[in-house]
PDB file of N, CA, C and O in Angstrom, chain B, residues numbered from 101:
ATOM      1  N   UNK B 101     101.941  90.782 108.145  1.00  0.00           N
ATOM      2  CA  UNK B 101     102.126  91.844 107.178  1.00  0.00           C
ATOM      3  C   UNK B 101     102.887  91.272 105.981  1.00  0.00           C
ATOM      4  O   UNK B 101     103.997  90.767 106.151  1.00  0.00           O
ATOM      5  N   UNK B 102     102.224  91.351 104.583  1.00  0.00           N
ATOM      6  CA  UNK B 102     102.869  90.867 103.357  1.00  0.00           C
ATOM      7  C   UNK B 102     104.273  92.043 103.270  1.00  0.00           C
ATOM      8  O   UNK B 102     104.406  93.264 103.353  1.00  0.00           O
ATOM      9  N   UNK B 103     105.152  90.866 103.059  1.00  0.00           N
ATOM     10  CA  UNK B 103     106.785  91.911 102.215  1.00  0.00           C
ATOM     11  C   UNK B 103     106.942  93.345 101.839  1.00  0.00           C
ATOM     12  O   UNK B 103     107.753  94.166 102.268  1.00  0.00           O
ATOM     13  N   UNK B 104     105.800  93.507 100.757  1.00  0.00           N
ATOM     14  CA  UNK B 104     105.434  94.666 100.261  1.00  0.00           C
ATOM     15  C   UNK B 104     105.281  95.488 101.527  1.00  0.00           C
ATOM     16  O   UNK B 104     106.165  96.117 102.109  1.00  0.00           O
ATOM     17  N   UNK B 105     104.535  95.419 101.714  1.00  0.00           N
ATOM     18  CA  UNK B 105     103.490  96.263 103.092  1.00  0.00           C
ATOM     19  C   UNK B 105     104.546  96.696 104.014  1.00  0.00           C
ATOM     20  O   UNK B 105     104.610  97.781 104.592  1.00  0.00           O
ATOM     21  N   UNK B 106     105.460  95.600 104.087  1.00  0.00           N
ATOM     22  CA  UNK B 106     106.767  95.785 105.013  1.00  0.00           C
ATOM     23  C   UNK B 106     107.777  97.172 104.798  1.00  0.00           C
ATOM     24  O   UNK B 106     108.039  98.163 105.480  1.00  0.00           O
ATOM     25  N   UNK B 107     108.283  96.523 103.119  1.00  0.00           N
ATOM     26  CA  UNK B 107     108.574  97.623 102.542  1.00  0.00           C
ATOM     27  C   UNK B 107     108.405  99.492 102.389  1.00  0.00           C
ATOM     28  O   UNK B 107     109.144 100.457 102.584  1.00  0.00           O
ATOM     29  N   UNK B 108     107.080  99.282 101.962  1.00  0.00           N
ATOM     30  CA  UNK B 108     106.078 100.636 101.917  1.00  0.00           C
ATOM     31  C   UNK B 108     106.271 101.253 103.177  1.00  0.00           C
ATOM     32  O   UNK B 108     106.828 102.349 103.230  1.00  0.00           O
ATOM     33  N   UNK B 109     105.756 100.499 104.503  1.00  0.00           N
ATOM     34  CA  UNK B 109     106.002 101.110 105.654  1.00  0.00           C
ATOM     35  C   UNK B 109     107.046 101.751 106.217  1.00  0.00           C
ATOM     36  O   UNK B 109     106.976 102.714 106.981  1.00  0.00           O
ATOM     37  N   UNK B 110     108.387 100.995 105.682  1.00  0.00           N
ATOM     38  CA  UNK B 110     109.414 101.619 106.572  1.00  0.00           C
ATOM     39  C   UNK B 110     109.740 102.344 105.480  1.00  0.00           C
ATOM     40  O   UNK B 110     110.141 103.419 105.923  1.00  0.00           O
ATOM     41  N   UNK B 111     109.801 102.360 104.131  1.00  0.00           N
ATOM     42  CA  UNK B 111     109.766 103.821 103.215  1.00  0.00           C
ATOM     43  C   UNK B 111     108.965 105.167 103.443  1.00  0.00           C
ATOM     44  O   UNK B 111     109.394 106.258 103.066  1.00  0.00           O
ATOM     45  N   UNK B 112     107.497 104.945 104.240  1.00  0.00           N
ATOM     46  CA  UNK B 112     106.884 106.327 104.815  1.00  0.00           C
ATOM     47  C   UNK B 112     107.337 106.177 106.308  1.00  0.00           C
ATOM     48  O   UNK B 112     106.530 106.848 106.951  1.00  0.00           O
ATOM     49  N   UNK B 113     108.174 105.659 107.092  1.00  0.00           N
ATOM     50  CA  UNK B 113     108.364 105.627 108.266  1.00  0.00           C
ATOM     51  C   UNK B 113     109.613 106.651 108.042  1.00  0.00           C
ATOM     52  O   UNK B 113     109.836 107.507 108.898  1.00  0.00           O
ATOM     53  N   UNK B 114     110.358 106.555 106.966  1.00  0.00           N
ATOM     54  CA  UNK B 114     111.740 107.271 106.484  1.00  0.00           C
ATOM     55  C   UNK B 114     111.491 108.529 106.116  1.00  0.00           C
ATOM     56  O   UNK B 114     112.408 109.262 105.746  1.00  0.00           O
ATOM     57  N   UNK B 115     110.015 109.001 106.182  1.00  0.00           N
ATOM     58  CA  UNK B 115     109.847 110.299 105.534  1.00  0.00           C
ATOM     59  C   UNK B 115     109.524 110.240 103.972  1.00  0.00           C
ATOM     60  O   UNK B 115     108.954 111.310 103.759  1.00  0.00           O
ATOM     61  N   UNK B 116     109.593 109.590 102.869  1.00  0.00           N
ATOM     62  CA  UNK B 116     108.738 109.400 101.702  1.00  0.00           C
ATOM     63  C   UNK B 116     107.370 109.398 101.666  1.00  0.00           C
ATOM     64  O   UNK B 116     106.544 108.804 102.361  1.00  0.00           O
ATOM     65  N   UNK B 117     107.210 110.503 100.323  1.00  0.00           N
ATOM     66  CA  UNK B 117     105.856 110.278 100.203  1.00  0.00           C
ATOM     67  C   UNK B 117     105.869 109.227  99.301  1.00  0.00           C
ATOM     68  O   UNK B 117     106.747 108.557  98.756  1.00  0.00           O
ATOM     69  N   UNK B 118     104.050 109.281  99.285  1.00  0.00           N
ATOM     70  CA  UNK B 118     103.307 107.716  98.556  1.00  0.00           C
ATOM     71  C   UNK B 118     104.314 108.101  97.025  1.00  0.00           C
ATOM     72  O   UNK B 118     105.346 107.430  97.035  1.00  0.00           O
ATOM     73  N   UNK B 119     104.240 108.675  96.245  1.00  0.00           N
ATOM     74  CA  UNK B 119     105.005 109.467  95.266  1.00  0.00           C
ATOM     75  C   UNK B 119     105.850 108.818  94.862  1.00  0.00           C
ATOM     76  O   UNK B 119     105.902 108.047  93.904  1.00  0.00           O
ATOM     77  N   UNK B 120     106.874 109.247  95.923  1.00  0.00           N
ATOM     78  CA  UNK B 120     108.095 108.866  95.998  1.00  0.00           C
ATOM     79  C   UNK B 120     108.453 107.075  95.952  1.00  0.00           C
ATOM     80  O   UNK B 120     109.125 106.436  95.143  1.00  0.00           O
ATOM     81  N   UNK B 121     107.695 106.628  97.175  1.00  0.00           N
ATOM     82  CA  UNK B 121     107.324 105.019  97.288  1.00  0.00           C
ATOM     83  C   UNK B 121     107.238 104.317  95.827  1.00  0.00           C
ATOM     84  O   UNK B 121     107.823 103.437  95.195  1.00  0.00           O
ATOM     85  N   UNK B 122     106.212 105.183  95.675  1.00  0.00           N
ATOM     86  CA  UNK B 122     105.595 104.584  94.007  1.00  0.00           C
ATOM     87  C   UNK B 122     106.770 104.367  93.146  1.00  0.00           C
ATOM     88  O   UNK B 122     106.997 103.330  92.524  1.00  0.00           O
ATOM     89  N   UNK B 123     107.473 105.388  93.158  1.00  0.00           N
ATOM     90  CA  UNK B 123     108.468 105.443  91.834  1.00  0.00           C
ATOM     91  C   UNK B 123     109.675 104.471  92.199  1.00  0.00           C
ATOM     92  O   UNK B 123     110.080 103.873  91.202  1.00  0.00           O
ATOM     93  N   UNK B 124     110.373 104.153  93.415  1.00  0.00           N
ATOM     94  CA  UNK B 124     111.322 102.714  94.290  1.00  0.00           C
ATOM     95  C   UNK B 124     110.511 101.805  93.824  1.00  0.00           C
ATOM     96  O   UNK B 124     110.890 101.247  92.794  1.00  0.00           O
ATOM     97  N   UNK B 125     109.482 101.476  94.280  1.00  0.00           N
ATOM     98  CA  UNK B 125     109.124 100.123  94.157  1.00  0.00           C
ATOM     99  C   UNK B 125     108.054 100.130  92.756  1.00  0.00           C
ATOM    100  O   UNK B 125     106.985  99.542  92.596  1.00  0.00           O
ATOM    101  N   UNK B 126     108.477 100.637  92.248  1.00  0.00           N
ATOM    102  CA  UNK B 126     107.260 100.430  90.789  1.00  0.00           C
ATOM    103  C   UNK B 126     105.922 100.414  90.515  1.00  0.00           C
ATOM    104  O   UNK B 126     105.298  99.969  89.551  1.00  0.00           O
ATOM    105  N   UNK B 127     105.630 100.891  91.374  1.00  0.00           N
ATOM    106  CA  UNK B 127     104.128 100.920  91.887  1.00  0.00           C
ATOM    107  C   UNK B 127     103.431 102.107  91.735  1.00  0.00           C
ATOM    108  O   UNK B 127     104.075 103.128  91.500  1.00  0.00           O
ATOM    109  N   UNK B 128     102.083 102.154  91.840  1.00  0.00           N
ATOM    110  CA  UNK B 128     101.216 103.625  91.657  1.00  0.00           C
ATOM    111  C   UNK B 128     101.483 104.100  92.959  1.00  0.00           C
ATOM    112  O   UNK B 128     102.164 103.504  93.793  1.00  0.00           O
ATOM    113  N   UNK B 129     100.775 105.486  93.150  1.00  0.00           N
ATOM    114  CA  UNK B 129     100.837 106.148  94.321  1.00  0.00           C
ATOM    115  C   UNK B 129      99.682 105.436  94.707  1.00  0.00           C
ATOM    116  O   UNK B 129      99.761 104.864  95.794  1.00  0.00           O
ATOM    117  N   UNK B 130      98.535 105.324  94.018  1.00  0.00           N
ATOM    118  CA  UNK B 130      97.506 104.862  95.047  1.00  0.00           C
ATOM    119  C   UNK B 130      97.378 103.594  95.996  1.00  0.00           C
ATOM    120  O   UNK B 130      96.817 103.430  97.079  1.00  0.00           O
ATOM    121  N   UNK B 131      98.329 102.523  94.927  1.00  0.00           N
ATOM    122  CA  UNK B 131      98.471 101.439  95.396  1.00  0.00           C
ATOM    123  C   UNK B 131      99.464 101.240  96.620  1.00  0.00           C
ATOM    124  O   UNK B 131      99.337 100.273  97.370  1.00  0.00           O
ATOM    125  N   UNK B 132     100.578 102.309  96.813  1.00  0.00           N
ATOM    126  CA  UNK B 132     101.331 102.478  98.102  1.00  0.00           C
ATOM    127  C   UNK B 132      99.919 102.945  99.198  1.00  0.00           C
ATOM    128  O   UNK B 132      99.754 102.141 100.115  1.00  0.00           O
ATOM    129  N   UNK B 133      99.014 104.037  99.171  1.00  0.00           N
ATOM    130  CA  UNK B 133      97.996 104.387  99.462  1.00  0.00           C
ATOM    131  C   UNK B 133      97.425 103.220 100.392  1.00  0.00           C
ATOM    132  O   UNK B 133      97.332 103.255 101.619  1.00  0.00           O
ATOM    133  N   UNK B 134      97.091 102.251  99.595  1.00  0.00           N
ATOM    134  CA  UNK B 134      96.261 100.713  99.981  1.00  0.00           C
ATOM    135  C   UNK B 134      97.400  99.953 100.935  1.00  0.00           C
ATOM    136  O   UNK B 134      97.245  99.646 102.117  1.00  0.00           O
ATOM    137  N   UNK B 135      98.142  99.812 100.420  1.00  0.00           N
ATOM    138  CA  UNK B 135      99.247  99.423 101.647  1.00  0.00           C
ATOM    139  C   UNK B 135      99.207  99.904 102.557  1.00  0.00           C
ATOM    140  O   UNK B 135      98.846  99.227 103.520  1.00  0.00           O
ATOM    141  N   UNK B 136      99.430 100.832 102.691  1.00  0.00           N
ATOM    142  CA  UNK B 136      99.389 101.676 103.963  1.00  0.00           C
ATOM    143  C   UNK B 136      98.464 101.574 104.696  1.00  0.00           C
ATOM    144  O   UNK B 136      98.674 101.283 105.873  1.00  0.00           O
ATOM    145  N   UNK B 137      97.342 101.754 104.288  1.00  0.00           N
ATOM    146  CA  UNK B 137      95.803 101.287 105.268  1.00  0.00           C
ATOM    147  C   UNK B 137      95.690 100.369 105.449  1.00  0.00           C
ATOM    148  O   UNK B 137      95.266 100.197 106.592  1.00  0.00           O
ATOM    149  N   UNK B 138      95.882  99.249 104.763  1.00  0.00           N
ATOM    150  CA  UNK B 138      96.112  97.581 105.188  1.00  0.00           C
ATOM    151  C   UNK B 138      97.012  97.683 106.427  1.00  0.00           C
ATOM    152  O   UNK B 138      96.559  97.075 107.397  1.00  0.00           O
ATOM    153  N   UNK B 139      98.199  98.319 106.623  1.00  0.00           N
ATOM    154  CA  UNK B 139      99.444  97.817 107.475  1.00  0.00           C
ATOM    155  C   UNK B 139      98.754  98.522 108.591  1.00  0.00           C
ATOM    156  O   UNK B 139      98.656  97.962 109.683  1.00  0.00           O
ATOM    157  N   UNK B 140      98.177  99.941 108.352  1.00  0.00           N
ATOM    158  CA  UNK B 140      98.154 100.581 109.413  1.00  0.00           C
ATOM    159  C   UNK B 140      97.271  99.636 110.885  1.00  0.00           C
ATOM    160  O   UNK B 140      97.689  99.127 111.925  1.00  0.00           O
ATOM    161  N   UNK B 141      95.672  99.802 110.141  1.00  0.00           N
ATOM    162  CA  UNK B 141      95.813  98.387 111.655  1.00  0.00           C
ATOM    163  C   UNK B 141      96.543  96.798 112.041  1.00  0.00           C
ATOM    164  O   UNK B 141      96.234  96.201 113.072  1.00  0.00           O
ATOM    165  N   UNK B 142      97.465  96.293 111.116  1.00  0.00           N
ATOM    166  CA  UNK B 142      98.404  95.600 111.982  1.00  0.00           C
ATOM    167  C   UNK B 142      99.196  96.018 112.952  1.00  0.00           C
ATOM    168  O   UNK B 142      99.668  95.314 113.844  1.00  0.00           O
ATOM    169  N   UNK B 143      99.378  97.357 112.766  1.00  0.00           N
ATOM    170  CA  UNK B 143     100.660  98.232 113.586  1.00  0.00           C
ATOM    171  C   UNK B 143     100.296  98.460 114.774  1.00  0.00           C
ATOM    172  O   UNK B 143     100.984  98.473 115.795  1.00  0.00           O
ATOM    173  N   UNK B 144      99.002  98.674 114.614  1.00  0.00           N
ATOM    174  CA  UNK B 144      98.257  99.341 115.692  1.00  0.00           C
ATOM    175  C   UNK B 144      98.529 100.816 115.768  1.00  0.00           C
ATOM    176  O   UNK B 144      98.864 101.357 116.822  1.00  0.00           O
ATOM    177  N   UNK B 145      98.345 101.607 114.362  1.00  0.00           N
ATOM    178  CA  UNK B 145      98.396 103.032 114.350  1.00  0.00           C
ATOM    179  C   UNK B 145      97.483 103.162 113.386  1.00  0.00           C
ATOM    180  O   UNK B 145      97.008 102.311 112.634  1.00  0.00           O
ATOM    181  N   UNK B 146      97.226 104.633 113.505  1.00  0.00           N
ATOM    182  CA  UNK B 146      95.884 105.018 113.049  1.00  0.00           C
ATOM    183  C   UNK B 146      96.683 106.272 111.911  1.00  0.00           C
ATOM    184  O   UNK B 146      96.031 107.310 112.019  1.00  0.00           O
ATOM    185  N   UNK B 147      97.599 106.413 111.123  1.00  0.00           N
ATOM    186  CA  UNK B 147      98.583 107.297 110.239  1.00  0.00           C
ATOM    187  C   UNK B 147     100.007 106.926 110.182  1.00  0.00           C
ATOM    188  O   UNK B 147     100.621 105.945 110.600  1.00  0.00           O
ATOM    189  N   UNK B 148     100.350 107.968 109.559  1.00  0.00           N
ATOM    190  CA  UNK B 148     101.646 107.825 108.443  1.00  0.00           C
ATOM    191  C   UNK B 148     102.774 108.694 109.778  1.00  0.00           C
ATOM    192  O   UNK B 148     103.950 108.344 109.877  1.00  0.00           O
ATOM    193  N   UNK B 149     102.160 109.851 110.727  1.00  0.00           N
ATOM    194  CA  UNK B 149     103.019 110.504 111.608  1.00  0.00           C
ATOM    195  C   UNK B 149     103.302 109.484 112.974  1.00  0.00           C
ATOM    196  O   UNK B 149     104.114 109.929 113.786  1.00  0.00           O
ATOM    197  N   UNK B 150     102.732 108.253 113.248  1.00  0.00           N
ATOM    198  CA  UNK B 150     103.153 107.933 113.820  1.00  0.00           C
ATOM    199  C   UNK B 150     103.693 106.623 113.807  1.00  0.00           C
ATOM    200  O   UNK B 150     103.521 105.813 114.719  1.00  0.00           O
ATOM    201  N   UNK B 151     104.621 106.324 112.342  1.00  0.00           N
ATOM    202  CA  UNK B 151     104.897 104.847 112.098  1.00  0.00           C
ATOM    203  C   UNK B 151     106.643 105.672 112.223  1.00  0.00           C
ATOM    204  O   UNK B 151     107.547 105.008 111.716  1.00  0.00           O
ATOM    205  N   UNK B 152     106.869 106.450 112.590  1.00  0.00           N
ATOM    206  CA  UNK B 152     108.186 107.084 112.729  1.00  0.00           C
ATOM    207  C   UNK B 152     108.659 106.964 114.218  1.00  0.00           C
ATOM    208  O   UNK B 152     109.729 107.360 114.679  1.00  0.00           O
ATOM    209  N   UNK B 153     107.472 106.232 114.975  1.00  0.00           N
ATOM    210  CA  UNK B 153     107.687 106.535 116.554  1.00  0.00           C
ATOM    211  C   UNK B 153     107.829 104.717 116.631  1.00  0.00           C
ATOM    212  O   UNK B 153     107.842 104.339 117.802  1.00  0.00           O
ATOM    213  N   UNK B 154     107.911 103.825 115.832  1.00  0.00           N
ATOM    214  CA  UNK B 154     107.350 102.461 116.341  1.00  0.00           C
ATOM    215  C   UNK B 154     109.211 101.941 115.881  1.00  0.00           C
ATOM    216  O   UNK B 154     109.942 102.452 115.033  1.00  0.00           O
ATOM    217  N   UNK B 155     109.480 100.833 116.777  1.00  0.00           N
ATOM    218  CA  UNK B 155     110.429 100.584 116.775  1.00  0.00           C
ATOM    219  C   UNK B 155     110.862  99.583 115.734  1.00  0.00           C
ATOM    220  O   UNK B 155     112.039  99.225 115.674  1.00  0.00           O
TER     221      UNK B 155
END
């Protein structure tokens, strides 16, 4: 998982939306968006409700 991706994740793992993400790290919402689907199958989760359960 690239830095970023790292980032993004544990910012929607914290409860932020893409929105929110966007505006911390300088980024669009959509492009937090793309992160997120990239990371999600490294994680081995399939959404955003269950990256709050992973340790």
């Amino acid at each position: 998982m690239t830095p970023q991706e790292l980032q993004v994740v544990r910012l929607a793992a914290a409860g932020h939306t893409n929105k929110e993400i966007a505006a911390q790290l300088f980024l669009s919402p959509r492009t937090v968006g793309h992160h997120l689907y990239k990371a999600y199958p490294k994680l081995g989760v399939t959404g955003r409700a269950e990256l709050a359960h992973l340790d």
